[in-house]
ZADOBA-150268 format. One record per residue (C-alpha): x, y, z; residue in three letters. Coordinates in nm, 4 decimals. Layout:
BEGIN
- X|Y|Z|ALA
...
This chain:
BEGIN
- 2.8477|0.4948|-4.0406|UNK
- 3.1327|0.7565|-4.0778|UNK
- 3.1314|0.7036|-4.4804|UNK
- 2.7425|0.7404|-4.5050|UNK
- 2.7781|1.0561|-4.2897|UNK
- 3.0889|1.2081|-4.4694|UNK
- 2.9346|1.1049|-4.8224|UNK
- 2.5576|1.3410|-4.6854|UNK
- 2.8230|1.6015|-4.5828|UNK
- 3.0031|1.6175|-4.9485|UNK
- 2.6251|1.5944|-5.1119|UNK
- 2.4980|1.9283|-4.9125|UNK
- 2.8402|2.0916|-4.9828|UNK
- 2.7862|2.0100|-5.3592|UNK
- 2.3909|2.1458|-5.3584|UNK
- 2.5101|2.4297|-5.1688|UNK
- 2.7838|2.5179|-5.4414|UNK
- 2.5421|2.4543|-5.6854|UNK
- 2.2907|2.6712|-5.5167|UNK
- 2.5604|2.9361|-5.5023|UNK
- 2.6625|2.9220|-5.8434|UNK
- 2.4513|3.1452|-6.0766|UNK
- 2.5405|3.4196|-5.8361|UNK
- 2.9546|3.3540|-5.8104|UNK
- 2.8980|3.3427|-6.2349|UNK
- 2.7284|3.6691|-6.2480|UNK
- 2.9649|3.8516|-6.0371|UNK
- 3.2591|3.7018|-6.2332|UNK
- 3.1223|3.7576|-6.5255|UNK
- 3.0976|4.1531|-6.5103|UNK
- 3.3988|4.1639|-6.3085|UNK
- 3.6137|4.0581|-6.6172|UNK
- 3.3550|4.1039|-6.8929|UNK
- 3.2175|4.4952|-6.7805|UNK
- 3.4564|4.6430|-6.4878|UNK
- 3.7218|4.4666|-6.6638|UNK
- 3.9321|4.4618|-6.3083|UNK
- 4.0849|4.1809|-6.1302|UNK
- 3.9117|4.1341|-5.8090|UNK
- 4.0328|4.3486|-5.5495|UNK
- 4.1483|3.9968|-5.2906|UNK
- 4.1169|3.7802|-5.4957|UNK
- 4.2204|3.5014|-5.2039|UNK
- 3.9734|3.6907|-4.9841|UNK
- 3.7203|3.6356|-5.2075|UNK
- 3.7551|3.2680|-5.2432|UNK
- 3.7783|3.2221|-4.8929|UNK
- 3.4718|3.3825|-4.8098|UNK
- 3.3050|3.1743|-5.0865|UNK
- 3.3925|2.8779|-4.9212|UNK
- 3.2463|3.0202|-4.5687|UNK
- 2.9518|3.0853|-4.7638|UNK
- 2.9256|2.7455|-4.8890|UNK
- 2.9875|2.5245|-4.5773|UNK
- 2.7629|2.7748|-4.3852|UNK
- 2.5022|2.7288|-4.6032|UNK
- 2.5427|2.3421|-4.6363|UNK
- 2.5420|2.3735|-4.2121|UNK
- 2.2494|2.5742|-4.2377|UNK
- 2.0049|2.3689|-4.5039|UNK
- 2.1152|2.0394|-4.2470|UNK
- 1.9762|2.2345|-3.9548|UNK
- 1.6784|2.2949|-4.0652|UNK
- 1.6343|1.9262|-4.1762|UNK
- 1.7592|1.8108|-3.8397|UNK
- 1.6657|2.0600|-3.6344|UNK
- 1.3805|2.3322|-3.6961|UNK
- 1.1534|2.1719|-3.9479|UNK
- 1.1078|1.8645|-3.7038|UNK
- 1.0521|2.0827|-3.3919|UNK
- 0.7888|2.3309|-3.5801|UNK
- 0.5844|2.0196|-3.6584|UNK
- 0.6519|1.8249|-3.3485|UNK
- 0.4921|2.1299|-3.1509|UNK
- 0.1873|2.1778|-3.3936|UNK
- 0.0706|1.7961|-3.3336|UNK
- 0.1525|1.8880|-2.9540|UNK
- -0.0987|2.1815|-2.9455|UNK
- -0.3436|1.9787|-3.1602|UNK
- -0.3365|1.6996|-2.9228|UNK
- -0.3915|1.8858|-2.6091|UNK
- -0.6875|2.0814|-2.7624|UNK
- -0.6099|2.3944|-2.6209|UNK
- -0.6668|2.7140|-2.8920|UNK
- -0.6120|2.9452|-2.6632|UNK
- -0.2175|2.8262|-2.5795|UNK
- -0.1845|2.7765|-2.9506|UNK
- -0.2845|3.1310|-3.0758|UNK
- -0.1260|3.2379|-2.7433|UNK
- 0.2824|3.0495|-2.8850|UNK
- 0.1906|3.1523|-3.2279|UNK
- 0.2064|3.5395|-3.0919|UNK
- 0.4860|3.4320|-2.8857|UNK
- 0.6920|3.3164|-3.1791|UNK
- 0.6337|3.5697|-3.4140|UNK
- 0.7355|3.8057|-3.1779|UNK
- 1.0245|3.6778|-3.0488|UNK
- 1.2299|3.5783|-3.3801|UNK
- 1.0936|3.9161|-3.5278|UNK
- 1.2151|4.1728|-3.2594|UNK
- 1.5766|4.0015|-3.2432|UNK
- 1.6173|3.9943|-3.6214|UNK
- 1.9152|4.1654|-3.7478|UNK
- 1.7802|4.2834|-4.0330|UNK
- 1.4861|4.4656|-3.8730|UNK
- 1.7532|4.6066|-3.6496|UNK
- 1.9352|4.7462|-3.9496|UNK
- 1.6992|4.9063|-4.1462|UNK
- 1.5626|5.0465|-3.7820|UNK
- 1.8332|5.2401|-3.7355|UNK
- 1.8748|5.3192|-4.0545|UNK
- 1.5069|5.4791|-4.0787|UNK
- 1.5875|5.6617|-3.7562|UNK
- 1.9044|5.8299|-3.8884|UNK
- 1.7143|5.9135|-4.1798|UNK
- 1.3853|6.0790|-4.0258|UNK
- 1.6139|6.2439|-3.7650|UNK
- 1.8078|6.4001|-4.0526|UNK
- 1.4851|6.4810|-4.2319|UNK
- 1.3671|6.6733|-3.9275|UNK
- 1.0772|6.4116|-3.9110|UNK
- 1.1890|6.3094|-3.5822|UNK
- 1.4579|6.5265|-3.3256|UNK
- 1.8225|6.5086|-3.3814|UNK
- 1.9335|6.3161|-3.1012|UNK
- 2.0885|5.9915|-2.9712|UNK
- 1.7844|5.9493|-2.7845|UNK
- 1.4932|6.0356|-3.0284|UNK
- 1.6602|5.7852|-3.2639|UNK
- 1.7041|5.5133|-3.0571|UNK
- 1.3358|5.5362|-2.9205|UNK
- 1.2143|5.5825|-3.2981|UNK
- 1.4272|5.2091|-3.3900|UNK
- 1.2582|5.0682|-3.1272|UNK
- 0.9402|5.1477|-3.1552|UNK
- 0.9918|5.0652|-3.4979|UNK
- 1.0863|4.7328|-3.4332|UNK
- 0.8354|4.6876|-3.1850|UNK
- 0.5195|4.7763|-3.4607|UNK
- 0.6949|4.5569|-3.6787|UNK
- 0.7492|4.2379|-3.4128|UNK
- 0.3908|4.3409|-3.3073|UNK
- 0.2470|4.3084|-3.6387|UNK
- 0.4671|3.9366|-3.7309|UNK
- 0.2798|3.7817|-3.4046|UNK
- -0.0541|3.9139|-3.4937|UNK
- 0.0187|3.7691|-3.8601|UNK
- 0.0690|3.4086|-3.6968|UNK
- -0.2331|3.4366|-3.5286|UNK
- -0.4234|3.5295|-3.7943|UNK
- -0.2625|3.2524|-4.0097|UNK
- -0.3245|3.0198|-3.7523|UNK
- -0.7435|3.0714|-3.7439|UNK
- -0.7099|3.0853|-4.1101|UNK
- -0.6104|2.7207|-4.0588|UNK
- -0.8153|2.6446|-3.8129|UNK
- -1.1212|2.8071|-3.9574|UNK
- -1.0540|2.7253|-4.2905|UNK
- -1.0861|3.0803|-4.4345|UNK
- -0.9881|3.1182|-4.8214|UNK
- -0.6069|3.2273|-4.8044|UNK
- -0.6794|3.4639|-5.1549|UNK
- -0.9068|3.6428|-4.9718|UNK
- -0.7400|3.7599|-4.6989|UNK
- -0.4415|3.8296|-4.9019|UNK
- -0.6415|4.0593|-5.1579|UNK
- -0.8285|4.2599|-4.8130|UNK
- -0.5136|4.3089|-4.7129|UNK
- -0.2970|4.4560|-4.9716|UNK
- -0.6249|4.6087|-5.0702|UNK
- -0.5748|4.7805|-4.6934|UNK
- -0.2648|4.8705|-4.7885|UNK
- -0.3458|5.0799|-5.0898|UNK
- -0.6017|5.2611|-4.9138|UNK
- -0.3819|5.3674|-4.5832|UNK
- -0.0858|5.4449|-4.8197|UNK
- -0.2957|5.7573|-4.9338|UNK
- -0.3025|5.8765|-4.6207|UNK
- 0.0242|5.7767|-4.4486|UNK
- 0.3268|6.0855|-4.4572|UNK
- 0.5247|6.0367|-4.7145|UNK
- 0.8194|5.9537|-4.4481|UNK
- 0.7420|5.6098|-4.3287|UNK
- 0.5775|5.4959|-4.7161|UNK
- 0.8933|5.3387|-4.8106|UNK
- 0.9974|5.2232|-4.4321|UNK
- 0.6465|5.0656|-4.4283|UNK
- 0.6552|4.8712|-4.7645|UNK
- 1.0275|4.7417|-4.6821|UNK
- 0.9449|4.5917|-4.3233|UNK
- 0.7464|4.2967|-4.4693|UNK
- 1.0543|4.2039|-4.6316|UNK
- 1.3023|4.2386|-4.2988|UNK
- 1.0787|4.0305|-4.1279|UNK
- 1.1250|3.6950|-4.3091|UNK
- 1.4230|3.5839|-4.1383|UNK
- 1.6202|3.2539|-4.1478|UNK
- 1.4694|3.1390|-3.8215|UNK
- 1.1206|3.2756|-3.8739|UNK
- 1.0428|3.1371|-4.2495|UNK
- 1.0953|2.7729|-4.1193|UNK
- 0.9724|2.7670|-3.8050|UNK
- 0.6406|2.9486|-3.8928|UNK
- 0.6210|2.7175|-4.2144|UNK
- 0.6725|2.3632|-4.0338|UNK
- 0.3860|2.5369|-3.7667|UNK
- 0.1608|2.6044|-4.0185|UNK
- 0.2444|2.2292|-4.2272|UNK
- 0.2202|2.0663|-3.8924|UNK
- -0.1326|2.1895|-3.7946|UNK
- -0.2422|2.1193|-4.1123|UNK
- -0.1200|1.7811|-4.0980|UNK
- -0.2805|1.6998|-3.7431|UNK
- -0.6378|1.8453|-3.8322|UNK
- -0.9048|1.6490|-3.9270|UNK
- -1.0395|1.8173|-4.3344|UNK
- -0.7400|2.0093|-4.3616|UNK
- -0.5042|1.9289|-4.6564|UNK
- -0.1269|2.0856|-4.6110|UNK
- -0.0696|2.2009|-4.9633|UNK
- -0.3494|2.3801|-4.9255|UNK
- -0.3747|2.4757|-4.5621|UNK
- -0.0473|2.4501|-4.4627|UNK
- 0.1098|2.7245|-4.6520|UNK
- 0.0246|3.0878|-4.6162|UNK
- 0.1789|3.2109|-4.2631|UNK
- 0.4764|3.3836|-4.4448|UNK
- 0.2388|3.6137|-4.6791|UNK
- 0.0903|3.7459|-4.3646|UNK
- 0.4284|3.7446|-4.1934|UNK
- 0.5326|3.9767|-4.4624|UNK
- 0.1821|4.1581|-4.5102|UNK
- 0.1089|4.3073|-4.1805|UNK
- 0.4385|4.5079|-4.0809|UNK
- 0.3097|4.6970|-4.3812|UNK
- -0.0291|4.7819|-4.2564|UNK
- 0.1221|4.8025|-3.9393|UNK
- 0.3743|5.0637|-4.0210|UNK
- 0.1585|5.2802|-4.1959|UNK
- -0.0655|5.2919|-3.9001|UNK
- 0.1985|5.3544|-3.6670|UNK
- 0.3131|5.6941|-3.8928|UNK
- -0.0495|5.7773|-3.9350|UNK
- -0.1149|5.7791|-3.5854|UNK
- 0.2287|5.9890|-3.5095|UNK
């Protein structure tokens, strides 16, 4: 028992180092080749690589064990009681609450604030830019549980993904004409903030799992889709929220 478990240990540590090493090459690479400078801590450096790597292994077995298993355990849950109401009514919930939390969205919240406050978009204050993060991050969270749903109906429904898609980003072109310039750029990078490592694979094995557990519905093609309007909507979202301020 120990063996097999130590031997699927050393096999995610290898993928994992494998995964990581086009990047470590790069950076080497134009470290000696076009900086031509020795790395700066060099033991640093390795040691953080090797964080990296074991976090990463730890990470990619989590999922596997953990959240992929869960998100599809709960989809054949919601299927089996019959109820679309709670399942539209979790798939809000979820999108919501691993969108408003993320770190990321955070970041570039407060980083948006500093920069509209400095702009003289918004006032110059501790306040004004704390309320303008989180309202921010509220559109955003907003926008990632009303993608779910959406996604989830699709499924249900069995609407054409493509189609949605193309309204969509057609949607986007048209309110980016009329959005300020300001919150263009804040708008456009908040579908990318919001596909966190928690979000991605619970909101995939949701969207597998339905498919799986309905009657007509195939999962390559059904399944898949939930992230594209995860990362579709803070967009059109955003650019509402600065058209409306």
């Amino acid at each position: 028992m120990w063996s097999g478990s130590l031997a699927a240990i050393l096999r995610r540590l290898a993928a994992a180092a494998r995964d990581l090493a086009p990047i470590i090459l790069v950076i080497a690479l134009f470290q000696g080749l076009v900086i031509r400078q020795p790395f700066p801590d060099l033991a640093g450096v390795v040691v953080g690589l090797a964080c990296v790597v074991l976090g990463l292994a730890l990470f990619i077995q989590g999922l596997e064990l953990g959240l992929f298993p869960l998100g599809e355990a709960i989809a054949r849950s919601f299927v089996k009681k019959g109820s679309a109401a709670a399942l539209l009514a979790f798939a809000f919930c979820l999108g919501f609450g691993t969108t408003v939390a993320e770190p990321a969205l955070v970041a570039v919240g407060e980083k948006a604030a500093e920069v509209a406050s400095e702009a003289g978009f918004i006032a110059d204050s501790e306040n004004a830019r704390s309320a303008y993060a989180f309202q921010l991050r509220l559109v955003v969270a907003l926008s990632v549980g009303a993608a779910i749903v959406l996604g989830v109906l699709r499924i249900l429904k069995g609407w054409p993904l493509h189609h949605l898609i193309i309204g969509g980003y057609l949607l986007v072109t048209l309110m980016t004409l009329f959005a300020p310039a300001e919150i263009i750029g804040v708008a456009y990078d908040s579908g990318g903030v919001t596909t966190s490592t928690i979000t991605v694979p619970l909101v995939t094995a949701l969207g597998v799992g339905l498919a799986s557990s309905i009657k007509g519905r195939n999962p390559m093609l059904d399944g898949f889709g939930l992230i594209a309007f995860a990362s579709l909507s803070p967009m059109i979202f955003v650019l509402a929220y600065g058209i409306v301020l």
